[in-house]
Each structure stands twice: as C-alpha cells, then as structure tokens.
C-alpha positions as CSV (number, residue, x, y, z in Angstrom):
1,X,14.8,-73.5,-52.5
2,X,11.7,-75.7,-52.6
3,X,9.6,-76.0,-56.2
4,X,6.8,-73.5,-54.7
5,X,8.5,-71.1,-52.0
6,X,11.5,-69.8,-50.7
7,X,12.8,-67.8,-48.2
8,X,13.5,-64.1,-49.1
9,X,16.3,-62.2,-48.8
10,X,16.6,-60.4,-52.7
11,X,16.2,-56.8,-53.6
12,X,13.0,-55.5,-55.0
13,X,12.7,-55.9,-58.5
14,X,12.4,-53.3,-61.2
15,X,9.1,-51.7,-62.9
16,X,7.3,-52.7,-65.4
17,X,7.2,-55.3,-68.6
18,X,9.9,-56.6,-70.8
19,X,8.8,-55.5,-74.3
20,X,7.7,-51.7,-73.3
21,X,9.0,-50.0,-70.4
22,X,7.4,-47.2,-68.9
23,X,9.3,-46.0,-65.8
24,X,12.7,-44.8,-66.1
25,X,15.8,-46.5,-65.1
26,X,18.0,-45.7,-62.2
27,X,21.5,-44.2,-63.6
28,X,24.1,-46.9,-62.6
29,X,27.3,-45.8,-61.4
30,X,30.4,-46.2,-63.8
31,X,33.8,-46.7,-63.1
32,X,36.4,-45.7,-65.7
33,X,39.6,-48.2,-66.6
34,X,42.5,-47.5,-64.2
35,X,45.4,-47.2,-65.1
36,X,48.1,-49.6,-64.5
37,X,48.8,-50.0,-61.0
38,X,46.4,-47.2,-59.9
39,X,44.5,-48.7,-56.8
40,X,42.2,-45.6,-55.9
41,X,38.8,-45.7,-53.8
42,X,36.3,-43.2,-53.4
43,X,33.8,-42.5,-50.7
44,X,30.5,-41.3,-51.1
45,X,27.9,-40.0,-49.2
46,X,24.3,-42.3,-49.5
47,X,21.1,-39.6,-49.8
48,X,18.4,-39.5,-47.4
49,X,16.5,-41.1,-49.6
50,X,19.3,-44.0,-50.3
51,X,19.4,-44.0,-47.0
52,X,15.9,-44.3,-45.7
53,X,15.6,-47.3,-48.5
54,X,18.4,-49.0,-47.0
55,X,17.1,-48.4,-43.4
56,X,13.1,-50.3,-44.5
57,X,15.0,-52.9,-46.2
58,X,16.8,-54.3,-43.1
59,X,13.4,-53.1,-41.1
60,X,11.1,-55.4,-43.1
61,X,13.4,-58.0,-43.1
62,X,14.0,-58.5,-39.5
63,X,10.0,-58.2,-39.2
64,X,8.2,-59.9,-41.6
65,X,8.1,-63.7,-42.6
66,X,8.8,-63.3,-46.1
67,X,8.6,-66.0,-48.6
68,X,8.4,-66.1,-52.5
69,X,6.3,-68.0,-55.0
70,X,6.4,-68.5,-58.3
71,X,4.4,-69.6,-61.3
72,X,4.9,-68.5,-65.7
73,X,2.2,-66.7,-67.6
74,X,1.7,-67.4,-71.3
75,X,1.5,-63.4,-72.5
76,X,0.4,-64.7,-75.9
77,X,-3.6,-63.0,-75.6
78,X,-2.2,-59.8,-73.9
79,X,0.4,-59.5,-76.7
80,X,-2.2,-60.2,-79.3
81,X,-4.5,-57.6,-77.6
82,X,-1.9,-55.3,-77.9
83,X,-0.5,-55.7,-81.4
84,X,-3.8,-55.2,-82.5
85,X,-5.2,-52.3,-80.9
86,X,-1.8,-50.6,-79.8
87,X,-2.5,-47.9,-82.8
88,X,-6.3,-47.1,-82.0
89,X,-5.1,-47.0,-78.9
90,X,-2.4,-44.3,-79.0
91,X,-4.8,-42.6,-81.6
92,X,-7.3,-42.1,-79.0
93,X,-5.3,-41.5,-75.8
94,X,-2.0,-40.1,-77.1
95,X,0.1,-42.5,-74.9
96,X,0.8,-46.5,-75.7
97,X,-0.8,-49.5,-74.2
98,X,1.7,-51.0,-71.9
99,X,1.4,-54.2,-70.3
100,X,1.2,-52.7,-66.7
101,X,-2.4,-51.8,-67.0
102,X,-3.4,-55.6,-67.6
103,X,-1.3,-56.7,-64.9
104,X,-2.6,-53.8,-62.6
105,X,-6.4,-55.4,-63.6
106,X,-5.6,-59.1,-63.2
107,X,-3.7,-58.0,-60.0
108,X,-7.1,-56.3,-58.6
109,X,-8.9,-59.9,-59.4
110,X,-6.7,-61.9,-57.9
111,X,-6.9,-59.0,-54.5
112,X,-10.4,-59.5,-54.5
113,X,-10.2,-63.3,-54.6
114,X,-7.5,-63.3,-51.8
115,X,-8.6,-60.1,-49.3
116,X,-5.4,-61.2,-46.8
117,X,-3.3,-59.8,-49.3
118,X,-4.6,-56.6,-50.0
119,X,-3.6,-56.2,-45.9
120,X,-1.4,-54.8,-43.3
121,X,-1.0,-56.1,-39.7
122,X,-1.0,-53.7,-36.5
123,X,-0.6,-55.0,-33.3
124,X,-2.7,-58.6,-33.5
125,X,-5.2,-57.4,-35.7
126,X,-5.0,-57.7,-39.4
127,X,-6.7,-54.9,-41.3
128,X,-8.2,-55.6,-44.5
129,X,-8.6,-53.1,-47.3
130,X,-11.8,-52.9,-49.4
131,X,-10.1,-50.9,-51.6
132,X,-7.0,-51.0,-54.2
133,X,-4.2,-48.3,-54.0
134,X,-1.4,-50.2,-56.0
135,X,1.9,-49.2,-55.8
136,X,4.0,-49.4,-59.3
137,X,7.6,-49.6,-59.0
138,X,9.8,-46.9,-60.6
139,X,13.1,-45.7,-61.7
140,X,14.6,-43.0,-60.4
141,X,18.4,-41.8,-60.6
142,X,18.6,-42.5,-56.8
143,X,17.2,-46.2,-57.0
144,X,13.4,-47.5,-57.3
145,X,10.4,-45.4,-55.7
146,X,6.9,-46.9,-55.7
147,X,4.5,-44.2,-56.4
148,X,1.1,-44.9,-55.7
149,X,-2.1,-45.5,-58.2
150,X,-5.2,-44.7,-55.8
151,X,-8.7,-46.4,-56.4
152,X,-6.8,-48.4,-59.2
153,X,-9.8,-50.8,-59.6
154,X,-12.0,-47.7,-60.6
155,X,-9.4,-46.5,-63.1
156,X,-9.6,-47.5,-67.2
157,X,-6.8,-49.3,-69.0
158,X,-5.8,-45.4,-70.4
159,X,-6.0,-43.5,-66.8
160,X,-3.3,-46.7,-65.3
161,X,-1.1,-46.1,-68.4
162,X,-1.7,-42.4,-68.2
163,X,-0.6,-42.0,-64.6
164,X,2.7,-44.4,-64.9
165,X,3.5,-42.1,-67.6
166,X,3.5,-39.3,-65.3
167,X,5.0,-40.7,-62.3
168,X,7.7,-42.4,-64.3
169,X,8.9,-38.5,-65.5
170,X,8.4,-37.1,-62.5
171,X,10.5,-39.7,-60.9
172,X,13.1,-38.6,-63.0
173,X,12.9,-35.0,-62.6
174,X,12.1,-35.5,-58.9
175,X,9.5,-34.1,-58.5
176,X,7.1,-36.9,-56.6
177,X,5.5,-35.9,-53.8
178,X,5.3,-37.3,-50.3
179,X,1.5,-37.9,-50.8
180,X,2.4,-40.0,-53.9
181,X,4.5,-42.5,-52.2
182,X,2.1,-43.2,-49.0
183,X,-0.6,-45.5,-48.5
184,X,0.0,-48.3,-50.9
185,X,-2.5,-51.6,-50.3
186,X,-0.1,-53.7,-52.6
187,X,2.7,-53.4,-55.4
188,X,3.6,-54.3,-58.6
189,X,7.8,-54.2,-59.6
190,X,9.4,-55.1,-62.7
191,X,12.7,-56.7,-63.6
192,X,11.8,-57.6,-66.9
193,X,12.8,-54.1,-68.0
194,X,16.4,-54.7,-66.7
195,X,16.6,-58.4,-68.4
196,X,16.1,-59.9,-65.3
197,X,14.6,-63.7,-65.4
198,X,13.4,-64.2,-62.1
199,X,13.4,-62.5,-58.8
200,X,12.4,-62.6,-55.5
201,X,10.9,-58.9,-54.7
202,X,11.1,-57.8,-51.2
203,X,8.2,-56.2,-49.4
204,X,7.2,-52.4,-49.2
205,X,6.2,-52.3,-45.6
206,X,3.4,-52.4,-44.1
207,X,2.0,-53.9,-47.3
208,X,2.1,-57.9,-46.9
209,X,2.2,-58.9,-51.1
210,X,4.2,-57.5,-53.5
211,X,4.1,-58.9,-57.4
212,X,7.0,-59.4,-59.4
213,X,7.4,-59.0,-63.3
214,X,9.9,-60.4,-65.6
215,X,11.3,-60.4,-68.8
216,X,9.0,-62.3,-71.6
217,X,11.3,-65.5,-73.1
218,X,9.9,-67.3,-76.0
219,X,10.3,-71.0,-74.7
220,X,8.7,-74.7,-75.4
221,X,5.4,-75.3,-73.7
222,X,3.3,-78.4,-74.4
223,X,-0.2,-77.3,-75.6
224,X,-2.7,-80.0,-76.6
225,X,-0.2,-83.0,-76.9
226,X,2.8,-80.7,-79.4
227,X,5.9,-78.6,-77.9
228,X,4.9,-75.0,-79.2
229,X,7.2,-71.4,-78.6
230,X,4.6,-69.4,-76.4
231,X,6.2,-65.9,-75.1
232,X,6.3,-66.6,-71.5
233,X,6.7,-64.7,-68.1
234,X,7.8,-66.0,-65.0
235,X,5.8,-64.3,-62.4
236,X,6.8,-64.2,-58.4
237,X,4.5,-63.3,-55.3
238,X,6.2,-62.2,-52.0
239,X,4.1,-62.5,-48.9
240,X,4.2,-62.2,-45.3
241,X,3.6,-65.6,-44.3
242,X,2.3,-64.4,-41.0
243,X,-0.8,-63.8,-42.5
244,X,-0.8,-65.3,-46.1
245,X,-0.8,-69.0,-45.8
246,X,1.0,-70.4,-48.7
247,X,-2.1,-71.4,-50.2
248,X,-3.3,-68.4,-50.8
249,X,-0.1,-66.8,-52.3
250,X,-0.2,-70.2,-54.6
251,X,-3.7,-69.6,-55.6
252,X,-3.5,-65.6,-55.8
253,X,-0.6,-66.2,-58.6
254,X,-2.6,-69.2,-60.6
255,X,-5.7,-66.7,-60.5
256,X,-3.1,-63.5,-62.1
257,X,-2.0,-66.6,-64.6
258,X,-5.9,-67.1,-65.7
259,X,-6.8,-63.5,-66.1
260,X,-3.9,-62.3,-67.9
261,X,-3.7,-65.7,-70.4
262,X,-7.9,-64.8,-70.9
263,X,-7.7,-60.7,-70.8
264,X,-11.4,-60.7,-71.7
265,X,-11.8,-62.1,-68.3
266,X,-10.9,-58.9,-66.9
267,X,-13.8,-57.5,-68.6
268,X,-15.7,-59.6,-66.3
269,X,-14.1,-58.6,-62.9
C-alpha cells in the first residue's frame, strides 16, 4: 500500500477509544479443546441480521471506490482535558467523559470543512447534507450496529456521551430500533477498544466517509528538536473516491488531527 492510501477491502472497525470504552463488545464464539483425535464440525445458521451485514458488505464493495488514509493524533490535550475534569464531570452528568464526544466535535469541523463527505450519491447527482447525523459504531452479541446520533453538531459533550451510553446497552439487550440505525450522514468506529493498531474501516452505505479509531500507544515523536513519549492515535479515513478526491480525505484527517491535539478549538467551531 502507498504512504497515503490504499485500496480497501478490511472489515469495519470497532467503537469507540482505547482507554474508555463505551459500547459493548460482540461475544466471540469459543471453541472448547478436542479431544484427541476428535475432528467434529458444526453448522450454524447466520441471523437476519448477520446476514443482511454480510449481504452490504459485498454490496458496498462491488459499488463504491473505496480507499483509506491515514494520519496519528497526539491525544495528549484531550487526555489532559479529561484527567482533569473527568470528576466534575461525572458529578454533574452522572456518566464519564469519554473520548467519543471530542472525536464526534472534531469530526463535525472537519464535515464542515469538507461538505463531499458529509454526502451520498444517487444516480449522477451528489447530495450534500447541511446537517450531521453521525453514526457511532457498536457492539452487539451479533456483530457491530451503528446507531445513529441525530443533529450531533447541536448536541453538548454530555448529550453525545449520554446517548452512546444508551445505545451501547440497548445494543446489548437488543432493543435498537429500526429508526435508530437509519439515516446516518457519516460514522465513527473503533478498534482501539479491541487492541487493534490500525485498520481500514469499510463504508456504511450510502454514506461516502467513515472515521476510524485506534488504540492510544505511547511512542517517540520529535517535538521542538528532542524525541519525547506522546500517547498517540493512528487515525484512518475511508472514502468513496468517486466523489472524495484524495485531497480532501488527506485534508479532512490533518483538520480532525488539529482540533483534537487543540480541543479548545472545538470551542470555536
């Protein structure tokens, strides 16, 4: 794969940030120790819902023209926001400060910046949305559903950390409605949860831009001439390159690095 893009053809990533994971995690299956020279398989069913996933999966593949950038984040302000006002915080609201609510904000910014990503395409006309409906990525015991957080740019840090709360239990209860799932403008999926590193997250049709978390490494970063640990984030944008030019993935991802290393900035947008 080239230093700025690749092709796709990963799964989607999991929710939410390393440190503090709000959305519960799909229950793998496990297979017990065999005995010795026991060769046994099982068969078993997929759900409609496995099913449907696995049907928009190969869809969205053999449709769009997805490719992946990448870029790192240096979480150091957002951790230090945290740390600081995680108590007050919980005091106040009942419910912790996670880091999906920054990344939610700094993924609105960047959507303003970049329009074409906050898009769909039907037929040859590409329909742009004045308004943010972001899809967070969730755990469920049947796999990931991506329940929907409407008018995210009008909600506070507490209502976004609030509302994952409540889709992540009601994912695992199963509970979600249909009207909770539909009419995402964009996502946000998480990995880091799960340990993974990188990823390359795959589309949730007909959105065209789907953000991908990972799991915060301390590593060496140069920072005014020394080699300094900085907890750091790898950070991946899929797009349909049919109408995101790679430019504009490039910049939407530099412009989620600025607001999220400067969280004040958000403040501003």
């Amino acid at each position: 794969p080239r230093a700025a893009e690749q092709p796709k053809a990963a799964a989607a990533s999991a929710p939410k940030a390393a440190e503090q994971p709000t959305a519960g995690a799909a229950t793998p299956l496990v297979t017990p120790r065999r005995a010795a020279g026991e060769r046994t398989e099982e068969r078993v069913r997929m759900s409609k819902r496995r099913a449907t996933i696995a049907r928009r999966l190969v869809e969205v593949q053999s449709t769009a023209a997805m490719l992946t950038t990448f870029n790192e984040v240096d979480m150091s302000g957002v951790m230090a926001i945290r740390e600081r006002h995680k108590q007050s915080f919980k005091d106040r609201h009942g419910i912790n400060l996670g880091m999906t609510s920054f990344f939610a904000k700094a993924a609105i910014g960047a959507l303003r910046a970049f329009p074409r990503v906050n898009a769909e395409i039907q037929g040859d006309e590409m329909v742009l949305k004045h308004y943010y409906d972001i899809g967070v990525a969730v755990g469920a015991s049947e796999g990931l559903v991506v329940p929907v957080l409407r008018d995210a740019d009008q909600m506070s840090f507490a209502e976004i950390e609030g509302q994952i709360r409540d889709f992540a239990k009601r994912a695992e209860d199963g509970s979600l409605s249909l009207a909770d799932l539909k009419g995402g403008t964009f996502t946000i999926t998480n990995g880091g949860v799960f340990g993974s590193l990188l990823s390359t997250p795959i589309l949730n049709p007909p959105q065209v831009g789907i953000l991908g978390l990972h799991a915060i490494k301390e590593r060496p970063v140069g920072v005014n001439g020394q080699i300094v640990l900085r907890p750091m984030m790898y950070t991946a944008l899929t797009y349909d390159h049919r109408i995101v030019d790679g430019s504009e993935a490039v910049r939407f991802l530099v412009r989620v690095k600025e607001l999220i290393e400067d969280p004040g900035a958000m403040l501003l947008e």
